[in-house]
C-alpha positions as CSV (number, residue, x, y, z in Angstrom):
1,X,9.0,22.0,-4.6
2,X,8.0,18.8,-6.6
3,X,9.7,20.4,-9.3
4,X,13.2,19.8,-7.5
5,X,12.2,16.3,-6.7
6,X,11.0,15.3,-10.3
7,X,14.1,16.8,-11.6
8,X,16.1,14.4,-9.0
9,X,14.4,11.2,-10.2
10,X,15.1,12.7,-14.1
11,X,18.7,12.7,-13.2
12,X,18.4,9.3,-11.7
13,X,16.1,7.2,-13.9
14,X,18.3,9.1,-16.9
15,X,19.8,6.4,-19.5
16,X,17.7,3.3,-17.9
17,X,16.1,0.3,-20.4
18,X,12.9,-0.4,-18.9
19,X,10.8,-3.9,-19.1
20,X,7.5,-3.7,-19.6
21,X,6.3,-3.6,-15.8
22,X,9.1,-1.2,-14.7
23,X,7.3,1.4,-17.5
24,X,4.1,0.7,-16.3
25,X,5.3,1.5,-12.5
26,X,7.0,4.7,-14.3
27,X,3.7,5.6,-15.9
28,X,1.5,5.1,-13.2
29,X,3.6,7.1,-10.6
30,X,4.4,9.9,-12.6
31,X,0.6,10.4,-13.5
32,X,-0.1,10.3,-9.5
33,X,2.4,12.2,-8.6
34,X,2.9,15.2,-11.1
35,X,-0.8,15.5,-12.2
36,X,-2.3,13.6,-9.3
37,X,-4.6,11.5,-11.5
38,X,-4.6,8.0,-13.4
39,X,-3.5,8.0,-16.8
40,X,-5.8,7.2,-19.0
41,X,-5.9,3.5,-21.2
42,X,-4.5,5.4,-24.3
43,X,-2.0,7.5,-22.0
44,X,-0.7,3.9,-20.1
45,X,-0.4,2.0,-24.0
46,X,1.1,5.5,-25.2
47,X,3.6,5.8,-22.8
48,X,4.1,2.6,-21.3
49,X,4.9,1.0,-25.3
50,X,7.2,4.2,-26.0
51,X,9.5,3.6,-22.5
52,X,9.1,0.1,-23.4
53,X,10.4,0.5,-26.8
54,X,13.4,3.0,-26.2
55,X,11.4,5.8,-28.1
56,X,11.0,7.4,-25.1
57,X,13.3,8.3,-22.0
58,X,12.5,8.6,-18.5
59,X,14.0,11.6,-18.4
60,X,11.7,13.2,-21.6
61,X,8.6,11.0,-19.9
62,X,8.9,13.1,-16.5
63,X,9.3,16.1,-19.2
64,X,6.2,15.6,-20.9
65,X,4.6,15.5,-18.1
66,X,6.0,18.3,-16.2
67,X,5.6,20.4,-19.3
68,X,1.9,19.5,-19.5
69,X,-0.9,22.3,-19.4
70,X,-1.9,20.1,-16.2
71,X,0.9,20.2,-14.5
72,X,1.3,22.8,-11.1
73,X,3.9,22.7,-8.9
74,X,3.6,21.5,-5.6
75,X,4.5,22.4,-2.5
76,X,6.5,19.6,-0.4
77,X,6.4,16.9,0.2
78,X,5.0,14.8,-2.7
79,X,1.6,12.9,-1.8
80,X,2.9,10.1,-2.3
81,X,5.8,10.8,0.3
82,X,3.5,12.8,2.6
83,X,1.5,9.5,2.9
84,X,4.3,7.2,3.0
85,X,5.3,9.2,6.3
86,X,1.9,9.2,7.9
87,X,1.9,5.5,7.4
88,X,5.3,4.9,9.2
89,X,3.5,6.9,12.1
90,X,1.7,3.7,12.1
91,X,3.7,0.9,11.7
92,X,5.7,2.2,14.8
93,X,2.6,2.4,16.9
94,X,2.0,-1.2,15.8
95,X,2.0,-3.7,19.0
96,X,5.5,-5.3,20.3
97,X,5.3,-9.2,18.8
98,X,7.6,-12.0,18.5
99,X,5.3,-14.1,15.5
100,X,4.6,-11.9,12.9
101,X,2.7,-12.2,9.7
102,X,2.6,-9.7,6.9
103,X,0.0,-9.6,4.3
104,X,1.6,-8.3,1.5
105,X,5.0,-7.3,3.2
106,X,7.5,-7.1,-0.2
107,X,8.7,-3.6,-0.4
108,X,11.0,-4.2,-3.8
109,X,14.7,-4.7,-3.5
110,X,14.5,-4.5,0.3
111,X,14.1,-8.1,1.8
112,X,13.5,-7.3,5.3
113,X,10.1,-6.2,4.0
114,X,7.9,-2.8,4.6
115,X,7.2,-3.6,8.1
116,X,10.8,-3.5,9.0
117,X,11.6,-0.6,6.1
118,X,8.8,1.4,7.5
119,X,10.2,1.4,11.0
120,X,8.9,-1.2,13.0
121,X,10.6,-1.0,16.5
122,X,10.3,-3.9,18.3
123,X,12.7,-7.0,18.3
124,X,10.5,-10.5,16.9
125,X,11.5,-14.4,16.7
126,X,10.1,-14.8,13.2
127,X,8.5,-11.9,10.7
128,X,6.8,-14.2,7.6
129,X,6.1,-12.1,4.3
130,X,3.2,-13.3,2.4
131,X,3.2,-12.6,-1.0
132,X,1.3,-14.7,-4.1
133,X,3.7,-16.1,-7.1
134,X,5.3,-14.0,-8.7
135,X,3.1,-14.9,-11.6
136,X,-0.3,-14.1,-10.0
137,X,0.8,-10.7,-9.3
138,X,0.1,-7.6,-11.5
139,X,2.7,-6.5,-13.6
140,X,3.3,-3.3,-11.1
141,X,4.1,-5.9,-8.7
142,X,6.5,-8.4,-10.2
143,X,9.6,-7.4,-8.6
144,X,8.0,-7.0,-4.7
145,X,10.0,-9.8,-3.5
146,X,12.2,-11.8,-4.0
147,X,12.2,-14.5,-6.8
148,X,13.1,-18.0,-4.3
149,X,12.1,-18.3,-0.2
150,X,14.4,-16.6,1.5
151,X,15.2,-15.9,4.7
152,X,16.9,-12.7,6.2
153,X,18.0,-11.5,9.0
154,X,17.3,-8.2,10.0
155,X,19.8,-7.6,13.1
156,X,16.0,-7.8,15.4
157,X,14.5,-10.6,14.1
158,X,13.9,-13.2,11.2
159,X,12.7,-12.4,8.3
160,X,11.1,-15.3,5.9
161,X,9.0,-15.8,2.8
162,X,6.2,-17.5,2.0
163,X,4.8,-17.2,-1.6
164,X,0.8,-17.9,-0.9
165,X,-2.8,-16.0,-1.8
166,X,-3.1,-14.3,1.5
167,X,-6.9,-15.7,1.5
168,X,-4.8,-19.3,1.8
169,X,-2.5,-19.8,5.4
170,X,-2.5,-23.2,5.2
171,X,0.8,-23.6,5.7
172,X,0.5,-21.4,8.9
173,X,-0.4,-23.6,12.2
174,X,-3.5,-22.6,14.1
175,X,-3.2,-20.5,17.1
176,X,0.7,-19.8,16.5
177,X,1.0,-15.9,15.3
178,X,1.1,-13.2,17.5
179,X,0.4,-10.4,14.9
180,X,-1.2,-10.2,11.5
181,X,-0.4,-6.8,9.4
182,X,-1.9,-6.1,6.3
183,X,-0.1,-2.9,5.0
184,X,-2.6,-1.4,2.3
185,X,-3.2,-5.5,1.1
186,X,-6.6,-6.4,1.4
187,X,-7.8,-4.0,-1.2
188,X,-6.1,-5.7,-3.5
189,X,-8.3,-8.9,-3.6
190,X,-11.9,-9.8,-4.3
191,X,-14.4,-9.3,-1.4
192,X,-14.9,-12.8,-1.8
193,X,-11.6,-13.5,-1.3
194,X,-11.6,-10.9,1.9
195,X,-14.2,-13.1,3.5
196,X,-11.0,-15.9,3.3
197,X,-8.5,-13.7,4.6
198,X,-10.2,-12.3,7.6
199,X,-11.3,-16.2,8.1
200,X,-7.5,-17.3,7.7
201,X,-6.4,-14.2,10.3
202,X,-8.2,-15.2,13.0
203,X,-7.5,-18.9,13.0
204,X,-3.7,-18.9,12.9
205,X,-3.9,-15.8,15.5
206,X,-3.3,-16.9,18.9
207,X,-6.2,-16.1,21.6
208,X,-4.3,-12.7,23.0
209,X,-3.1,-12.2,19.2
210,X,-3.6,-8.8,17.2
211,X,-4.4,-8.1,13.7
212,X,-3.9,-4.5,12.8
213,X,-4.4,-3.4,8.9
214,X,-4.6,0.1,7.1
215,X,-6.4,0.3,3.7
216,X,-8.0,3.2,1.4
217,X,-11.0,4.7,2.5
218,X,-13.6,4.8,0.0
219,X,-15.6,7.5,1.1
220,X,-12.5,9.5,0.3
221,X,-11.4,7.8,-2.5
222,X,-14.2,7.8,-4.1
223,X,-14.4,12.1,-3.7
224,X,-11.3,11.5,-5.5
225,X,-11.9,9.5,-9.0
226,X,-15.6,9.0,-8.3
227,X,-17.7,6.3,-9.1
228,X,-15.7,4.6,-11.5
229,X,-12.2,3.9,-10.7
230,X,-9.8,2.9,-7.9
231,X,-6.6,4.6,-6.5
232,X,-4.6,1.7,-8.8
233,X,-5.3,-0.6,-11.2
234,X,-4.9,-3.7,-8.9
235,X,-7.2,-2.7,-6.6
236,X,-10.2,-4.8,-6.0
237,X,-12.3,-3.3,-4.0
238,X,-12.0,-0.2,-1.5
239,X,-13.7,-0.3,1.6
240,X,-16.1,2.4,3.7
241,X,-15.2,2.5,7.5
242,X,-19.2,1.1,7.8
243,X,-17.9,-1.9,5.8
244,X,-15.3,-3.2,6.9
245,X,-16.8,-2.6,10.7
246,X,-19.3,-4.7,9.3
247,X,-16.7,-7.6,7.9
248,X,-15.1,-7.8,11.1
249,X,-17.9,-7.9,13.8
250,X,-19.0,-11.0,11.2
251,X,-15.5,-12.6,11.3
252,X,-15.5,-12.4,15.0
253,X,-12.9,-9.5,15.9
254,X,-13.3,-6.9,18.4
255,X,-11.7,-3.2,17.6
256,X,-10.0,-2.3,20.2
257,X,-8.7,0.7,18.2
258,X,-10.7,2.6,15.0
259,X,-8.5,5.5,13.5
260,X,-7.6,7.3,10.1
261,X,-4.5,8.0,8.5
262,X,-3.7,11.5,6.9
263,X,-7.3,13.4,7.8
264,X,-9.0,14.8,4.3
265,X,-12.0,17.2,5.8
266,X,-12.8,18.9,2.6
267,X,-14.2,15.3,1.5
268,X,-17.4,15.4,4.5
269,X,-18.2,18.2,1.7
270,X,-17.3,16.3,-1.4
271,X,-14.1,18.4,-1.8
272,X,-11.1,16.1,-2.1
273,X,-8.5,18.4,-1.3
274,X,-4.2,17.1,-2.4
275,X,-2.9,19.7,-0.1
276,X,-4.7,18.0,3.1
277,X,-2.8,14.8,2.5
278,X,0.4,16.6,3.1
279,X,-0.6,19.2,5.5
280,X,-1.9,16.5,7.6
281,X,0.7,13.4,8.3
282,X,-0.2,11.3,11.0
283,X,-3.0,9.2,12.5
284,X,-6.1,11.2,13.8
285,X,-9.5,10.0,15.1
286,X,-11.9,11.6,12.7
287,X,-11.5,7.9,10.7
288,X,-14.3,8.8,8.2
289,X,-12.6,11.8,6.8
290,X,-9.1,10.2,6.3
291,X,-7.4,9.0,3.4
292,X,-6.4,5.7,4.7
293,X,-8.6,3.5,8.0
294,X,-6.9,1.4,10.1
295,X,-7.4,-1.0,12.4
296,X,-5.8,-2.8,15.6
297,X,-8.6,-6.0,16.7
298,X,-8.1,-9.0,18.9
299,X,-10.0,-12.0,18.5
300,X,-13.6,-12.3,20.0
């Protein structure tokens, strides 16, 4: 039960001093995952300057929380994990390369990045992680990557960084990659700014290159938290499956594969349903009804 696993993280966030972005992480995910909603303004200030301050524990955070009149417990897995797994379901379907570039690839205090963390199979020359400053990143983000260019080797290939807006791959010849990825990225800025990156994709893919990308659906999402708000607080804009077929029949990319990740039925009747997510891990075809869309195109 999700009981037993918010116990577990009590026991192991018990006694930590949190900075400011690590409480706003704490706060954020504990919302999603024990009441499955955002916190409020007053709730993130509230809780985010107690944990901040020391007034307040992880451990007696979780509590609260756990405690709350909202709170029911879950059967598992978590959401959060249920998604996380149907998402790895993807990255290992993703297409055998040797030049790889990730949109967004940090995945914390793990350099070899998510594509590699999440299970990708296949053995590559060179896997380059772009990720902006650590300055032009939201505060739930500062710690993504690492602080200085590193490079890492995996044991199947190369791992490298290159701190960049991923609407700017200047620094990445033309013609040279032989897969972009944008793990759950390009929600996180402007549409303006999308126009760049789906631009910059195709020109440094080569001619029999792939880019493959998931991102939240916002037909679903938007059953979710309605009109007003995103799934986080970075987000820039989510995407319907209608428009973002649109941005990339503009930007000159044929789908050659259209599918959804973790399949949310009740929302074709404006029921968003929690328990669907983690009943239903995996990648399934009805792509309007899914939590997450993804894409694998090729240049036109």
């Amino acid at each position: 039960m999700l009981t037993r696993t918010m116990r577990r993280v009590r026991k192991l966030v018990t006694g930590i001093q949190l900075g400011g972005h690590e409480a706003a992480m704490l706060v954020w995910n504990g919302f999603r995952m024990a009441l499955d909603r955002h916190p409020t303004p007053d709730e993130e200030r509230m809780y985010g300057g107690a944990l901040t301050a020391g007034r307040l524990s992880p451990s007696e955070f979780l509590a609260e929380l756990t405690k709350s009149s909202e709170y029911e417990p879950r059967t598992p897995p978590s959401p959060l994990h249920a998604l996380h797994a149907a998402r790895e379901v993807m990255v290992r379907g993703l297409p055998k390369a040797d030049t790889i570039v990730d949109l967004g690839g940090g995945a914390d205090d793990r350099p070899m990045g998510a594509m590699v963390f999440m299970g990708y199979p296949y053995r590559f020359d060179t896997l380059t992680i772009v990720e902006p400053p650590r300055e032009d990143r939201h505060d739930l983000y500062k710690n993504l990557a690492p602080g200085d260019p590193i490079e890492y080797d995996t044991g199947r290939g190369v791992v490298q960084y290159l701190y960049t807006s991923m609407a700017d791959l200047s620094p990445i010849p033309s013609g040279s990659v032989d897969l972009v990825f944008s793990g759950e990225s390009i929600e996180h800025v402007t549409r303006e700014d999308c126009e760049r990156v789906l631009a910059e994709t195709r020109r440094v893919l080569k001619p029999c290159g792939r880019f493959c990308f998931d991102t939240p659906n916002r037909a679903v999402t938007r059953v979710q938290f309605g009109d007003g708000q995103f799934i986080n607080p970075d987000h820039k804009y989510e995407y319907t499956h209608a428009e973002m077929r649109d941005l990339l029949d503009r930007h000159g990319f044929e789908v050659e594969e259209q599918k959804g990740i973790s399949w949310c039925p009740s929302a074709a009747e404006g029921r968003f349903d929690l328990g669907e997510i983690m009943e239903n891990i995996g990648v399934y075809d009805d792509i309007e009804n899914c939590y997450l869309l993804y894409y694998r195109c090729r240049p036109r």
